[in-house]
C-alpha positions in Angstrom: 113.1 -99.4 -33.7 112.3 -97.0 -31.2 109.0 -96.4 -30.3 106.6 -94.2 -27.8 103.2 -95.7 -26.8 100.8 -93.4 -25.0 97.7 -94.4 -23.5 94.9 -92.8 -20.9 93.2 -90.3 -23.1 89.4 -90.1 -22.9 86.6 -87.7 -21.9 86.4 -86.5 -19.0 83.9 -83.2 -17.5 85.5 -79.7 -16.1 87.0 -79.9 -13.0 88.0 -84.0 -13.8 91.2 -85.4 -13.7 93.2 -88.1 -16.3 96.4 -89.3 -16.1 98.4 -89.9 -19.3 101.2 -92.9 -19.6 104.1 -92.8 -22.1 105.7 -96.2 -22.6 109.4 -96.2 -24.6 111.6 -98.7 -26.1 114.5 -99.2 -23.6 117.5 -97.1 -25.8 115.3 -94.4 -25.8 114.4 -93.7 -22.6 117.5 -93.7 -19.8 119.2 -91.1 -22.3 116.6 -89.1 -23.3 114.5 -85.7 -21.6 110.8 -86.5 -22.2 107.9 -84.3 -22.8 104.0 -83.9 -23.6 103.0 -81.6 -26.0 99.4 -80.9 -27.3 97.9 -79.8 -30.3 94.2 -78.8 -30.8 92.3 -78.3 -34.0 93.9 -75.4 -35.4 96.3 -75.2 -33.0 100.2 -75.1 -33.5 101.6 -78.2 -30.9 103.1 -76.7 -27.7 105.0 -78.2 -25.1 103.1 -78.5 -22.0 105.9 -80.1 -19.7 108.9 -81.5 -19.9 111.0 -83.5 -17.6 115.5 -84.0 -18.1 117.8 -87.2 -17.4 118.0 -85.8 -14.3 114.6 -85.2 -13.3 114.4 -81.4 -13.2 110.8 -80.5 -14.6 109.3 -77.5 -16.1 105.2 -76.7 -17.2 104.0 -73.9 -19.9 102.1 -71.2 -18.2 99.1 -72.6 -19.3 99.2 -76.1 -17.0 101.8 -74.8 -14.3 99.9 -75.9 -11.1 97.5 -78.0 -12.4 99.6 -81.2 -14.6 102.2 -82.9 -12.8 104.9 -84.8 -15.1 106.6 -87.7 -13.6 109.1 -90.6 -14.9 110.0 -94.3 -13.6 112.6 -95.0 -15.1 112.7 -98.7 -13.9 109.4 -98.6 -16.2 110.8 -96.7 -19.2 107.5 -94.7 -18.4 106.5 -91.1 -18.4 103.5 -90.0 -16.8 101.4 -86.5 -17.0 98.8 -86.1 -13.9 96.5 -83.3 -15.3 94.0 -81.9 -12.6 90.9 -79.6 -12.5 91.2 -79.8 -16.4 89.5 -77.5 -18.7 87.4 -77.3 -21.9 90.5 -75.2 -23.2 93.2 -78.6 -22.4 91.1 -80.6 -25.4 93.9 -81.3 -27.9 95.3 -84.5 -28.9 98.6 -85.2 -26.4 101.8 -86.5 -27.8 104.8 -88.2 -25.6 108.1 -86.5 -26.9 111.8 -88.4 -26.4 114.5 -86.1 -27.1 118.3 -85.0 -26.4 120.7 -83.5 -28.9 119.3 -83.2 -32.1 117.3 -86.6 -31.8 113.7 -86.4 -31.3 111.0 -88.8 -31.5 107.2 -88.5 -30.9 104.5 -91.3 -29.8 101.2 -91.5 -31.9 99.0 -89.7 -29.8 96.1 -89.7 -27.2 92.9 -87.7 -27.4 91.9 -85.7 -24.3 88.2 -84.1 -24.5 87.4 -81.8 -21.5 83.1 -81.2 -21.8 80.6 -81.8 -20.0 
């Protein structure tokens, strides 16, 4: 079965930094582009970043310069370094496999950005 397990969410004050962790099942990694996308209350989800097979990354306006995706793909892990977050990054942040017309999503791990 393949599976996405996030982890690293929590609170954290403006200005603070997290780092999130996206663990997948072995298929569905090595073939796959991975992604974080968030949604807030109210809020549609958007991606924030994404990352290809081949490495090549790209960030929404919102996080350019600010979250950093990265993958090990000896660890069938995909990380999201978010710096000098704001209130306005609270959402819940899902890990997102995908390629073709496959695409699978993790459970989900809250971020809250307040002081």
């Amino acid at each position: 079965q393949a599976q996405l397990v996030e982890s690293g969410g929590g609170l954290v004050q403006p200005g603070g930094s997290l780092r999130l962790s996206c663990v997948a099942s072995g298929r569905l990694f090595s073939g796959y582009h991975m992604g974080w996308a968030r949604q807030a209350p109210g809020k549609q989800r958007e991606l924030v970043a994404s990352i290809t097979i081949g490495g090549t990354t790209n960030y929404a306006d919102s996080v350019k310069g600010r979250f950093t995706i990265s993958r090990d793909n000896a660890k069938n892990t995909v990380y999201l370094q978010m710096n000098s977050l704001k209130p306005d990054d609270t959402a819940v942040y899902y890990c997102k496999a995908y390629y073709l017309l496959e695409t699978y999503w993790g459970q989900g791990t809250q971020v809250t950005v307040s002081s």
